[in-house]
N, CA, C and O of each residue as an XYZ file, in Angstrom:
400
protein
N     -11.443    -18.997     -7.107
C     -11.000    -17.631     -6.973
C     -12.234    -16.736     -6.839
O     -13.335    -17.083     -7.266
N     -12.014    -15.613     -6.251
C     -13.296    -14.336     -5.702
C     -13.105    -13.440     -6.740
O     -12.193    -12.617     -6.811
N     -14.302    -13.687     -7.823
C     -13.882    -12.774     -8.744
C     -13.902    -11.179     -8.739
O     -13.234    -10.358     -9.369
N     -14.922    -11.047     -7.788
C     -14.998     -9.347     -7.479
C     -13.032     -9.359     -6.900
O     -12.242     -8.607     -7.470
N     -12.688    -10.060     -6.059
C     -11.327     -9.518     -5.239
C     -10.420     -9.304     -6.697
O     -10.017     -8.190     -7.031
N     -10.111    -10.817     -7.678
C      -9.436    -10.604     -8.600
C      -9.721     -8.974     -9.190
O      -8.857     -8.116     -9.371
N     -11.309     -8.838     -9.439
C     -11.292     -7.322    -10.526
C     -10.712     -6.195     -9.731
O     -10.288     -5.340    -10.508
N     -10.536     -5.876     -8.511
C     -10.107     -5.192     -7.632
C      -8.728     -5.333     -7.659
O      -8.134     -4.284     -7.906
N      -7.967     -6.420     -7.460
C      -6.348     -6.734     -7.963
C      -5.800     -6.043     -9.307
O      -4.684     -5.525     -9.316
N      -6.460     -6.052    -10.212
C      -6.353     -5.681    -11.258
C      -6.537     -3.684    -11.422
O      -5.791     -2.998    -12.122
N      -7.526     -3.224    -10.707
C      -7.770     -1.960    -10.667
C      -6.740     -1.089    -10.131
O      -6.428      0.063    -10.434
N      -6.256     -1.943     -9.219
C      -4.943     -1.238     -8.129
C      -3.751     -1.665     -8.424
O      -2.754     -1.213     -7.863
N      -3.702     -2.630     -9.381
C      -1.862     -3.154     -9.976
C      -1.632     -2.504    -11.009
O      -0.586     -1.945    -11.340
N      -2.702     -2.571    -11.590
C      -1.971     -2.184    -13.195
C      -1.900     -0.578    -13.377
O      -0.998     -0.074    -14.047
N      -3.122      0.374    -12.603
C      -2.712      1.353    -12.661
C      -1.269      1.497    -11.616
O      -0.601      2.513    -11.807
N      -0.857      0.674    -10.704
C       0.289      0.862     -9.737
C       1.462      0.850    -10.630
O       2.310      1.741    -10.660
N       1.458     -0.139    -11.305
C       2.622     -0.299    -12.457
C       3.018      0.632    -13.199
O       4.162      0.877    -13.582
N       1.470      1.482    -13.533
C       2.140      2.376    -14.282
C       2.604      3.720    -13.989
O       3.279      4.409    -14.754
N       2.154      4.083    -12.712
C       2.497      4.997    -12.165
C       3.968      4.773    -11.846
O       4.785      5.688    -11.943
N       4.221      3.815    -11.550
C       5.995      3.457    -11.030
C       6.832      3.824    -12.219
O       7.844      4.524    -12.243
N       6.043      3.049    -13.474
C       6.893      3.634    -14.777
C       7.041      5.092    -15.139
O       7.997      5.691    -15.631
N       5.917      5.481    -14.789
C       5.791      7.116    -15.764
C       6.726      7.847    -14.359
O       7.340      8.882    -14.618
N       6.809      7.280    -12.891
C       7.858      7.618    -11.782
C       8.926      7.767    -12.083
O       9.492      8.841    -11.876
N       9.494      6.789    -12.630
C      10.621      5.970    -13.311
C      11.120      7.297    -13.945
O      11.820      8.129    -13.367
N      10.799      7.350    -14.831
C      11.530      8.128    -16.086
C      11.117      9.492    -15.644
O      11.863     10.270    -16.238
N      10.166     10.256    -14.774
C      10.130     11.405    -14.301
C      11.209     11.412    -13.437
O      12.191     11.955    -13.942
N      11.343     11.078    -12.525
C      12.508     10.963    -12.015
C      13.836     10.828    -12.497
O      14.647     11.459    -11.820
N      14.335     10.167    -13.508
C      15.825      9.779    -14.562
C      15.650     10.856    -15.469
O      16.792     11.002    -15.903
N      14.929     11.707    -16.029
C      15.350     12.551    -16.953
C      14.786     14.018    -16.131
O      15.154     15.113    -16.556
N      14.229     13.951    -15.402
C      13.879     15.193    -14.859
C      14.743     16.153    -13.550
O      14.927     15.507    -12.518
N      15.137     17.262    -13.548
C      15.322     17.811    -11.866
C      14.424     18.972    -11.439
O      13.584     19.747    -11.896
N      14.904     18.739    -10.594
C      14.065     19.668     -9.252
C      12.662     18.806     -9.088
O      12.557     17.668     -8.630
N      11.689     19.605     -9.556
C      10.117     19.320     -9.051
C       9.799     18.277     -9.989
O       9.096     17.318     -9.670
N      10.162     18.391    -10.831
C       9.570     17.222    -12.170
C      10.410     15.554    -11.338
O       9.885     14.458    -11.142
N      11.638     15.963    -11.074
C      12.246     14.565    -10.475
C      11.746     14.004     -9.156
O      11.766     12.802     -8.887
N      11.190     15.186     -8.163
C      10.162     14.874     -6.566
C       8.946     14.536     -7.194
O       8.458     13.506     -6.729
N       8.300     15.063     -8.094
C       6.978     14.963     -8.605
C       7.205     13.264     -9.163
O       6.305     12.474     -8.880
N       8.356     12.781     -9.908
C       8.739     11.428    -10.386
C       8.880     10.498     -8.763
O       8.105      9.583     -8.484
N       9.372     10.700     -8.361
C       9.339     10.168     -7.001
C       8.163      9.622     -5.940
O       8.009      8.579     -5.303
N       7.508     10.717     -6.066
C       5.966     10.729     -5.596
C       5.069      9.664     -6.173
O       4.397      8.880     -5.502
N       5.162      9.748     -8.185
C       4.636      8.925     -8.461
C       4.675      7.686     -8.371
O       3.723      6.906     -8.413
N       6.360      7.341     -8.180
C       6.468      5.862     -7.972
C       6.310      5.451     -6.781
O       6.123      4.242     -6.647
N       6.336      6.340     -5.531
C       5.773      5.931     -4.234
C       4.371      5.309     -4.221
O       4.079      4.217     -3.733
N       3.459      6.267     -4.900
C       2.120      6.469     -5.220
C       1.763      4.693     -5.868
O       0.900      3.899     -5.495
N       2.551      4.591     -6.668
C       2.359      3.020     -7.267
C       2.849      1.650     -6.628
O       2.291      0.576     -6.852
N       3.864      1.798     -5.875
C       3.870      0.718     -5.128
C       3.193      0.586     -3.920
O       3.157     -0.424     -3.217
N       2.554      1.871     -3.675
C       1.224      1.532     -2.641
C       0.280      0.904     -3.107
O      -0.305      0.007     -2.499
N      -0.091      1.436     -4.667
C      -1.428      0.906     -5.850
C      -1.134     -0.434     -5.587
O      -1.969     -1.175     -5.068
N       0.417     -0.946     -6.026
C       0.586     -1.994     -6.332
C       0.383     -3.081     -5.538
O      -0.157     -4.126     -5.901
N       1.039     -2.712     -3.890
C       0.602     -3.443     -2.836
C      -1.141     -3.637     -2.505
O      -1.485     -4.781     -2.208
N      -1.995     -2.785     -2.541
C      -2.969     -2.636     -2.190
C      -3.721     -3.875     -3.520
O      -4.459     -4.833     -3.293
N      -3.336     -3.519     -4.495
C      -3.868     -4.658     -5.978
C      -3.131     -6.214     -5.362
O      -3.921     -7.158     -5.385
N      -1.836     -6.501     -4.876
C      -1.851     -7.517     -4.668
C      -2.148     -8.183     -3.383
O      -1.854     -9.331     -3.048
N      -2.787     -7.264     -2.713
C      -3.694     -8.071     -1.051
C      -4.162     -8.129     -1.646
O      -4.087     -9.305     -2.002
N      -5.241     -7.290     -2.652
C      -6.213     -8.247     -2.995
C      -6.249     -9.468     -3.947
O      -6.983    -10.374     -3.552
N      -5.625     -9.674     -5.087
C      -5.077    -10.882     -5.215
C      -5.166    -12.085     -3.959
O      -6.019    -12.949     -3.753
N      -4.180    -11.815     -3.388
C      -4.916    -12.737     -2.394
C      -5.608    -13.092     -1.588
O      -5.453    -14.163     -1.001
N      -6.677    -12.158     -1.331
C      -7.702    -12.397     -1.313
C      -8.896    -13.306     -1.809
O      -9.718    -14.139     -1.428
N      -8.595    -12.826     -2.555
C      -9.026    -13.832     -4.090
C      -8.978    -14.761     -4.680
O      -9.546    -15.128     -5.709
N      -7.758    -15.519     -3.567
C      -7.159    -17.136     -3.747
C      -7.501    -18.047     -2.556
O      -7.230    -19.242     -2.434
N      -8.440    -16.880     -1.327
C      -8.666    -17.177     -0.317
C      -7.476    -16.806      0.679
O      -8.046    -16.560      1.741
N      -6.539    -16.696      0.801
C      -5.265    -16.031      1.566
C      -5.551    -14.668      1.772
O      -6.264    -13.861      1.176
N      -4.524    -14.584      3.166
C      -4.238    -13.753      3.999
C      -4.010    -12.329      3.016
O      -3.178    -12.408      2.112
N      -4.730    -11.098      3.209
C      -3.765    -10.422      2.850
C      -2.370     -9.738      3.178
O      -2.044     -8.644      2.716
N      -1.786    -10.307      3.809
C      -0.196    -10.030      4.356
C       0.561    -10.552      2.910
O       1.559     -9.868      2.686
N       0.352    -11.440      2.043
C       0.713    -11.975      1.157
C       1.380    -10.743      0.441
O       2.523    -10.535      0.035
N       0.470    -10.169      0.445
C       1.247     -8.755     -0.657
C       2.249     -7.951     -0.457
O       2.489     -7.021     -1.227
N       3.017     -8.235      0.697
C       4.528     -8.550      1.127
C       5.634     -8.529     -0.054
O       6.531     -7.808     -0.492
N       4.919     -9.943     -0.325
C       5.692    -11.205     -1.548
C       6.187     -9.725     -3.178
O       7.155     -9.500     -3.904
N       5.246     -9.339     -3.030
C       5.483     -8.156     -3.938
C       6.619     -7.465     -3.870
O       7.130     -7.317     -4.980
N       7.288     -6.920     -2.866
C       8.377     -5.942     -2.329
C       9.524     -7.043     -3.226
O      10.512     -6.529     -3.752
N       9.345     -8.212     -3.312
C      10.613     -9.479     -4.003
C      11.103     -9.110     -5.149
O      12.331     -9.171     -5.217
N      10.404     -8.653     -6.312
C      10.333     -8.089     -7.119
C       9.555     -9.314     -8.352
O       8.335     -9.408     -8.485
N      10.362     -9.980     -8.982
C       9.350    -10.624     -9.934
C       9.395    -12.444     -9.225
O       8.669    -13.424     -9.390
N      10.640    -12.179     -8.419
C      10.311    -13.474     -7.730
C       8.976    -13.589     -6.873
O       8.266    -14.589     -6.978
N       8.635    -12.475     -5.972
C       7.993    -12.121     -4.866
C       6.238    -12.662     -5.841
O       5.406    -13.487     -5.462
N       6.233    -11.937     -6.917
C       5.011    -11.721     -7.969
C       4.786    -13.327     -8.371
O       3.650    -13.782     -8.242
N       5.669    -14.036     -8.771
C       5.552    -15.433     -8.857
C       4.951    -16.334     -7.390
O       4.109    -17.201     -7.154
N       5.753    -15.689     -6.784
C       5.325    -16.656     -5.787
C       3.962    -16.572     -5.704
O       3.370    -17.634     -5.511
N       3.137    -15.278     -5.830
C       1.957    -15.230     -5.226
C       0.896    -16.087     -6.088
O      -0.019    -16.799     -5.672
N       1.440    -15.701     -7.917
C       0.981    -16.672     -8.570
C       0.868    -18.041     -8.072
O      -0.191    -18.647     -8.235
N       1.691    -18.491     -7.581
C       1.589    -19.931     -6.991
C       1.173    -20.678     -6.035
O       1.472    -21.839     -5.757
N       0.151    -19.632     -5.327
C      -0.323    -19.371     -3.898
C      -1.714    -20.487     -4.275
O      -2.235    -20.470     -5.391
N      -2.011    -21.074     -3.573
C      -2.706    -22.511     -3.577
C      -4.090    -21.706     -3.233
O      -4.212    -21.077     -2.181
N      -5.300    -21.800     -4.392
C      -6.536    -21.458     -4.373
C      -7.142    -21.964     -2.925
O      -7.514    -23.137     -2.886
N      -7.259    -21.226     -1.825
C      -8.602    -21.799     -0.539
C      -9.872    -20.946     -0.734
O     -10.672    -20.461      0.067
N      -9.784    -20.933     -1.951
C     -11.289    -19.439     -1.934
C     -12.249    -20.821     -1.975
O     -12.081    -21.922     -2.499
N     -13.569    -20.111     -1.002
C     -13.984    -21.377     -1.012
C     -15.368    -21.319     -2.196
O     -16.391    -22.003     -2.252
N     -14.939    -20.354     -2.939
C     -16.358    -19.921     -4.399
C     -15.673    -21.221     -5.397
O     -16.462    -21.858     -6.095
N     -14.045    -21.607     -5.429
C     -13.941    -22.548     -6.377
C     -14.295    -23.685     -5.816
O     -14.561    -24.510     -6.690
N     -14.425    -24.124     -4.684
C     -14.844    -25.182     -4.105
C     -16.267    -25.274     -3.951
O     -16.695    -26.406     -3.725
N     -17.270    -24.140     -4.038
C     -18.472    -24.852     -3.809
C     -19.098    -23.864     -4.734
O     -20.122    -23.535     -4.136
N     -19.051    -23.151     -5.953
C     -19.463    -22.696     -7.056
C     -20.079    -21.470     -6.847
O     -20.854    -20.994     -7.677
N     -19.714    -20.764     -5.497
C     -20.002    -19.471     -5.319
C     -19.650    -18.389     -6.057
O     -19.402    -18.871     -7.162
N     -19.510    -17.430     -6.103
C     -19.210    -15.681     -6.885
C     -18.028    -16.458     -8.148
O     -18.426    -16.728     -9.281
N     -17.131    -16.623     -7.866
C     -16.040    -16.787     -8.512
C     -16.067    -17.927     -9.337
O     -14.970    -18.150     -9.848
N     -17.056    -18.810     -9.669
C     -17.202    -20.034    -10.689
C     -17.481    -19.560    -12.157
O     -18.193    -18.729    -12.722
N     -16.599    -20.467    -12.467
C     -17.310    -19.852    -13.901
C     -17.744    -21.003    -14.622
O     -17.095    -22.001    -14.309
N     -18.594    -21.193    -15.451
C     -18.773    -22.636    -16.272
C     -18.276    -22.658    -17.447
O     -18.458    -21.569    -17.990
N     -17.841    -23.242    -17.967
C     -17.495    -23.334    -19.670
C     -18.256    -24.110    -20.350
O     -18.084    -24.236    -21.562
């Protein structure tokens, strides 16, 4: 795995996630501007979110089109988990090796 791509996956998902949440509930308890303003945010996060999981796969050596698989919802997120490492840093001990 490309560990710079993984830390980059991580920068753009997890804040994506949470923007969808704090979307979430701006939107369900709010109207007018507070409920568009909720809207916005969760738009705002499943872009984060897509953008965090190209890179993910990136990072496994795959395409980023992969981050598709995301739109599935937690099936889509599994799958990518299961996406077969071609990064070629685990194969020949480049950026992404780690030793134990």
């Amino acid at each position: 795995m490309i560990a710079r791509y993984n830390r980059l996956s991580f920068v753009y998902g997890v804040p994506g996630i949470a923007l969808q949440i704090v979307g979430y509930f701006m939107a369900g308890l709010g109207q007018g501007a507070s409920a568009s303003l909720g809207i916005f945010f969760m738009v705002l996060g499943i872009v984060a979110l897509m953008i965090g999981l190209a890179y993910y796969a990136k990072a496994r050596g795959q395409s980023w089109t992969w981050c598709a698989a995301g739109l599935l919802s937690i099936l889509g997120l599994l799958l990518l988990l299961l996406l077969q490492d071609k990064s070629e840093s685990t194969h020949a001990g480049g950026e992404g090796h780690e030793q134990t």
